[in-house]
Each structure stands twice: as C-alpha cells, then as structure tokens.
C-alpha positions as CSV (number, residue, x, y, z in Angstrom):
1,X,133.0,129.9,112.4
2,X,130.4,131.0,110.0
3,X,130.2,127.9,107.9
4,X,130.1,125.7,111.2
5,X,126.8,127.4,112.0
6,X,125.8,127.3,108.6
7,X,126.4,123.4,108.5
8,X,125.1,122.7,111.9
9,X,122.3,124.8,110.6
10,X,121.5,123.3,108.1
11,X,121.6,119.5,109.6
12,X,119.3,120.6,112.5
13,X,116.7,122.1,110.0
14,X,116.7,118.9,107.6
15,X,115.6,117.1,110.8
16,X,112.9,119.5,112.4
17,X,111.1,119.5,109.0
18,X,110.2,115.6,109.7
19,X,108.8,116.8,112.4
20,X,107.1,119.7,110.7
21,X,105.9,118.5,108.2
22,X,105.6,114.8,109.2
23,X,104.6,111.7,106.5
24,X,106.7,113.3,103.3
25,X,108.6,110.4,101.4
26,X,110.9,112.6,100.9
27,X,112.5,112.0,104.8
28,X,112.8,108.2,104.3
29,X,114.9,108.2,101.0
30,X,118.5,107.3,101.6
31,X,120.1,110.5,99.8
32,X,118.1,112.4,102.3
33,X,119.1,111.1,105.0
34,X,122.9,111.1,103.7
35,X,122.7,114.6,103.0
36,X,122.0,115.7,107.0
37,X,124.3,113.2,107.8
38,X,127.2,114.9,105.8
39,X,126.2,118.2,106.8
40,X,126.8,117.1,110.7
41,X,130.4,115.6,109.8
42,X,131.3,118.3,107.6
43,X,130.8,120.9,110.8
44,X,132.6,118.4,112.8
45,X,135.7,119.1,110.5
46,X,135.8,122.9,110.7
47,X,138.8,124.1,112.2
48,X,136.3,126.8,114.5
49,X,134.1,124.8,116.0
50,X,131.6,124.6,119.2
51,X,131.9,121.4,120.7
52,X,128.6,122.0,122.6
53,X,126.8,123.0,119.7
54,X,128.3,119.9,117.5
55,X,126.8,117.9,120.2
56,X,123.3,119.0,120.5
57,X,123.0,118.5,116.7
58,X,124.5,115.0,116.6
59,X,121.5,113.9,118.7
60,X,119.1,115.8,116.7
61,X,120.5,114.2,113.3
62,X,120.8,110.9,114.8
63,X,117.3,111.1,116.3
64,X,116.3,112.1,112.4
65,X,118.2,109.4,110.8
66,X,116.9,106.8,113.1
67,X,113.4,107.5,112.1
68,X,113.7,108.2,108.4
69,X,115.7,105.2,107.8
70,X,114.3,102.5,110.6
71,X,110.7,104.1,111.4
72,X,107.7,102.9,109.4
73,X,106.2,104.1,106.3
74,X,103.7,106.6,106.2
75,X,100.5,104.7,105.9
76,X,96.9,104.9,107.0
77,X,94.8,103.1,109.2
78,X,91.2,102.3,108.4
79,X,88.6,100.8,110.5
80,X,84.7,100.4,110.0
81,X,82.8,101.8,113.2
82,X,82.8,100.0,116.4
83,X,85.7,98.0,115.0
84,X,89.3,97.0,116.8
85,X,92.1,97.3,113.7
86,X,95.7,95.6,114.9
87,X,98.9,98.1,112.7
88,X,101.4,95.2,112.4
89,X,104.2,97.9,111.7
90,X,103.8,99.5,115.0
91,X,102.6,96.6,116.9
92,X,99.4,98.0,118.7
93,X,95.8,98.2,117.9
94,X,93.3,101.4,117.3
95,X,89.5,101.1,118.8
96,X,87.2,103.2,115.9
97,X,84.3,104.5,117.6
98,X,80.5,103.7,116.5
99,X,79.2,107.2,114.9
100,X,76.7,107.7,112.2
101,X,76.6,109.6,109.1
102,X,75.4,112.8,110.5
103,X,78.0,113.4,113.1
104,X,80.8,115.8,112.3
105,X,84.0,113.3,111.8
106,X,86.3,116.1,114.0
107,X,83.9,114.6,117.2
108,X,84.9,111.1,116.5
109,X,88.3,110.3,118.8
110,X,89.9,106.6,117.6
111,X,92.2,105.3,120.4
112,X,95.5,103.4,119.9
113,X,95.3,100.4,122.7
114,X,98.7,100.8,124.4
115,X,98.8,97.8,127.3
116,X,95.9,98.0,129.2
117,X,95.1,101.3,128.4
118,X,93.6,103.6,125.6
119,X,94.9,106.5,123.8
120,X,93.2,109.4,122.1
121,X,94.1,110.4,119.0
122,X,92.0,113.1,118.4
123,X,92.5,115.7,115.4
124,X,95.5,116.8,116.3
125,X,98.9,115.4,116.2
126,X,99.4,112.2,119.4
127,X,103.0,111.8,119.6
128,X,103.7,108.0,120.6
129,X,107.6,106.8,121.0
130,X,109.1,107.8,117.2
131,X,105.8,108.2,115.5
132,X,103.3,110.7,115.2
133,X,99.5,110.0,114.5
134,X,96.7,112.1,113.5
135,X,93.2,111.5,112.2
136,X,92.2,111.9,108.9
137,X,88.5,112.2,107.8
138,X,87.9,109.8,104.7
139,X,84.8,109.1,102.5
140,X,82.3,106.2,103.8
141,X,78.9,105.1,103.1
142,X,76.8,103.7,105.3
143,X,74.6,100.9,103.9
144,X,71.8,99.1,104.6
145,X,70.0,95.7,103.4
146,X,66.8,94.1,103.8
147,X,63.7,92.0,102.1
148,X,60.4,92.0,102.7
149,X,60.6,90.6,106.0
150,X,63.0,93.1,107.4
151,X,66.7,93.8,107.7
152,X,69.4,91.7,106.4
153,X,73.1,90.9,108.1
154,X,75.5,92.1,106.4
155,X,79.0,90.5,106.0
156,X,82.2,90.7,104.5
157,X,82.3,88.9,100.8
158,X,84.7,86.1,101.4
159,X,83.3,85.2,104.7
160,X,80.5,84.9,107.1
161,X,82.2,87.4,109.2
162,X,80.2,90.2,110.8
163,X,80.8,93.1,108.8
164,X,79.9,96.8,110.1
165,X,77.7,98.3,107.8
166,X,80.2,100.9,106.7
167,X,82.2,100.8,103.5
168,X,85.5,102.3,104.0
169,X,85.8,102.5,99.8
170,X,89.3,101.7,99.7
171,X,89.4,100.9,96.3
172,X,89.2,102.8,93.1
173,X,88.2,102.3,89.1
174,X,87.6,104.3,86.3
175,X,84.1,104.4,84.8
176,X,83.0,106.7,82.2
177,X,86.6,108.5,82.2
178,X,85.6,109.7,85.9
179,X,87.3,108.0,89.1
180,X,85.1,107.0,91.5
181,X,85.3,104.7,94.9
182,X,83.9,101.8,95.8
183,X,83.7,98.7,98.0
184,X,81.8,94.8,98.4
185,X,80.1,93.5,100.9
186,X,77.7,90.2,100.9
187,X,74.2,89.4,101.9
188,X,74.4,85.9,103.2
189,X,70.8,85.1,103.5
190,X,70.2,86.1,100.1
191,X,73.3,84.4,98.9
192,X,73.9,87.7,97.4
193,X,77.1,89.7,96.8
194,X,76.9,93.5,96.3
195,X,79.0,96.0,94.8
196,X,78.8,99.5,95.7
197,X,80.2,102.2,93.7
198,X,80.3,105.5,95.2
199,X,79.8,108.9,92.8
200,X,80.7,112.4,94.8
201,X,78.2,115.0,94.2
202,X,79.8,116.5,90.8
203,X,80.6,112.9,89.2
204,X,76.4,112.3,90.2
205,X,75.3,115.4,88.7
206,X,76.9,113.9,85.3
207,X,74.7,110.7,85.3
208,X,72.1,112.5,83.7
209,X,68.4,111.2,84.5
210,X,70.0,109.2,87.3
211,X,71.5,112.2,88.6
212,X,70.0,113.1,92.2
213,X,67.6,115.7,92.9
214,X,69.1,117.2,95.3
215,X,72.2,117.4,93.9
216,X,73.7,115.5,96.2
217,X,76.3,112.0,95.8
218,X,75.3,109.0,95.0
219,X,75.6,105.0,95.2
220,X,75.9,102.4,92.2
221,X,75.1,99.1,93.7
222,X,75.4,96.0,91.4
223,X,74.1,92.7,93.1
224,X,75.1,89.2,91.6
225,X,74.7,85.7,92.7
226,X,77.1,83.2,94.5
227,X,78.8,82.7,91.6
228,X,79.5,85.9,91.0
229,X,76.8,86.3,88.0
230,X,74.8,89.7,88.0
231,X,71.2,88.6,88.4
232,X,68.2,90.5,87.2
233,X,67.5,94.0,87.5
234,X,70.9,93.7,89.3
235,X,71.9,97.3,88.8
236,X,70.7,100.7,90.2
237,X,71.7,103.6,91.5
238,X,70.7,105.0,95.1
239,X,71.2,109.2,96.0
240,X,72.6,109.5,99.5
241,X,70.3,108.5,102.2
242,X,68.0,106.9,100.1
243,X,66.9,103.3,99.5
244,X,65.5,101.8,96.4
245,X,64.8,98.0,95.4
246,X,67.8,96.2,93.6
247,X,68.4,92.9,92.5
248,X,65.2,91.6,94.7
249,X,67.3,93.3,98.1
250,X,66.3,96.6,99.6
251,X,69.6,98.2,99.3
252,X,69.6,102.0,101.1
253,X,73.1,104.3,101.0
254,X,74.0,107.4,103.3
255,X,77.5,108.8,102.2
256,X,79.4,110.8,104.8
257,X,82.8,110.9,106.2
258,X,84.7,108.8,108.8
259,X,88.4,109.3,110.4
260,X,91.4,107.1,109.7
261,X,94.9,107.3,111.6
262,X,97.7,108.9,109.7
263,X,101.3,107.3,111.2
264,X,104.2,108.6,109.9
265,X,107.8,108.2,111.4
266,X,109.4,111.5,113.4
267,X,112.2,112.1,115.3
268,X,111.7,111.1,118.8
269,X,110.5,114.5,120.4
270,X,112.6,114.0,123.7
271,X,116.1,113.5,121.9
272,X,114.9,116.4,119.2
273,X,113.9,119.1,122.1
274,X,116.9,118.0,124.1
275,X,119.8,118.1,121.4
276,X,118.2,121.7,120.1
277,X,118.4,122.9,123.8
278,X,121.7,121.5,123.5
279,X,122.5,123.8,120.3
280,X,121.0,126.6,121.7
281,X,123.4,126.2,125.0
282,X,126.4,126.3,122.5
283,X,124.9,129.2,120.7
284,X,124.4,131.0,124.0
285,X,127.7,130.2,125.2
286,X,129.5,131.5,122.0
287,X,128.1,134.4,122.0
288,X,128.9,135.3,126.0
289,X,132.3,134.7,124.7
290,X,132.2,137.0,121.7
291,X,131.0,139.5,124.1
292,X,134.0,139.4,127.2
C-alpha cells in the first residue's frame, strides 16, 4: 500500500507544480507529461490499492496532461497604452490602459475582453478556463516628436497607422559588447523614420561624455530618410525625460515601465481541486479503516 501512495503521490505532485509554478517549459515536454502519466498507471497496477484515491488522481493527471500537451505556450502579450491587442492562441482580446511614465505599473489593470464583458487581470494570478494570466511589468519609453511648428504624429514604420507613442522595445542587439533594447517608429510628415535604442541606467553611465547627469538611462535615436538613409546630424542620444534636436526633429524620451500579460497553460482549477478532494476522500477513508 506504501508504494500506491508513493505513486499516486507522486503523479498528483507532478501536476500541482504547473499550477505552482505555472509558464515552465518543462510541463509541456512530452517526457514530462509521460512520466505522470506512468506514475498514475503504475498505482493502478498495485495489488493494494484505493479505488477512491486512484480516481481523484486520474482526474488530476488528466486535467495536467490536457494542459501541458494541448494548452498554449507560455507567451506574453504586449500592447502600447490605450491599445486593444487580439491573442490568436486563446482567441480573446486584452484592453491596455492609457498611463504615463510616472505611474507605478502595479496601478495599471489590462483586461482580457471575454463576450461583452471585461476582465481584470491585475498583478496577481486571473485564472480563465485552462490558463492562468498575470501581469508583468516590462521596459517602455515614452517618446515624443515635433518641429518648429509643434508636435508631430507618430506612426508605425510600415504604415500610416496611428501608433501610441510608446515603444514596447521588443527587440534586442548588441552594441559595444553591451545588450540593449530598442524599437522604430516613423514621422510621416517629415517623411522620417526613427530608431530608438534604449540604454538602462548602468549601460548609460558607460557612454562616457554622453553618459547622463543624473545618472539615470538613456535613449539613442537614429533618424534616416524614406529610403532608409541616415540623414544629417542623424544620431544623438537623449537622458530619460529629456528632449534634444535630432536629425532636424525634436525627438524627447521618458523611459519607465509598462505591464504585459503572462498566459501560460494550468490544469483546469475545478477538475484539480475536485480530483485532490477526491484523493483526500480516499486517504480519509483508508485511514478510518486502518483504525476499526
């Protein structure tokens, strides 16, 4: 009877830690997955057995299963403020709030659309069906363009879509052997393209006499033309909520932080709680046994 408990022991735990620890990679392998799935039939097999028991942790192995081998990947989903961002693996939409540099990222709730309705996500975990979403702050700068007669619209570079004037630096690069962020967007008036290259507040204290006063990050913005040629005094860096002429544009940069949604795949929390109550009834019922 001793190894059935170990066994069923063992299978339960495998699946509680997606939910413990939810977004590993480790729970969508297939060897994982095989593993709990073996450890289930295995206790199945013993001679001594608790039928209740056996039960309760079939449905919390299949429930673990289900969403390690079917659920979606871990991924994150980013949106500029104010924007509406559809997640084509889970079907629905998030709403990201408007907010502004200042404001402390663990105030800023994104919803998930669901129907008709709106869900907070908040900073903690939402559980929604199989999946479990959380917010996660991420670097952002806000930026902002203008001549001499004012402010400029800013767009995305490919299009003449309206883009919020927040860079969600998605991508990365390597420049003088130090990693750094950084992000386009286009100045259509200007017929201007702009790249912005964000340096955290130890990679700016190594740009020597560009290097910020205040010790603070900074923003590399590199303007070119239409064709994609860097045009004339194209190339200047900006400390964090500052603004300095570039390239003839006005360019100004505020780094800060902004959420995205974490979804990663669980064990759907009804059939988990249910087949450990389940296990627990066995247990329980054992154990009276033992005792009369």
């Amino acid at each position: 009877m001793i190894v059935f408990w170990l066994l069923i022991t063992a299978a339960a735990g495998m699946t509680v830690a997606q939910d413990a620890f939810p977004g590993d990679a480790l729970f969508h392998s297939g060897w994982y997955n095989a593993l709990n799935v073996v450890a289930i039939v295995a206790a199945a097999f013993q001679r001594r057995r608790n039928p209740i028991a056996l039960f309760g942790a079939a449905v919390v192995v299949l429930s673990g299963v289900a969403a390690g081998l079917m659920g979606s990947d871990t991924h994150t989903v980013v949106g500029s403020p104010g924007a509406t961002v559809t997640d084509d693996q889970i079907g629905s939409a998030f709403v990201f709030p408007l907010a502004q540099p200042d404001v402390d990222p663990r105030l800023v709730t994104v919803s998930l659309r669901s129907g008709s309705s709106l869900v907070s996500i908040g900073a903690h975990r939402r559980y929604w069906g199989s999946l479990i979403m959380w917010q996660t702050p991420r670097v952002s700068v806000w930026i902002t363009a203008a001549d001499a007669a004012g402010r400029l619209t800013i767009t995305q570079p490919t299009n003449g879509t309206f883009l919020s004037p927040v860079l969600a630096m998605q991508q990365s690069t390597v420049i003088g052997g130090m990693r750094v962020r950084y992000d386009t967007f286009a100045v259509p008036a200007e017929r201007r393209t702009v790249k912005a290259v964000l340096f955290d507040a130890q990679q700016a204290s190594r740009l020597g006499a560009q290097s910020p006063a205040n010790g603070g990050p900074a923003v590399l913005f590199a303007v070119a033309d239409r064709n994609d040629h860097p045009v004339p005094a194209g190339i200047g860096i900006v400390p964090s909520g500052s603004q300095r002429k570039i390239g003839g544009l006005i360019l100004g940069a505020t780094a800060g932080t902004y959420p995205g949604v974490t979804v990663a795949s669980a064990p759907y929390l009804p059939a988990l709680i249910g087949g450990l109550l389940i296990v627990l009834a066995g247990a329980a019922r054992t154990a009276f046994r033992s005792k009369t």
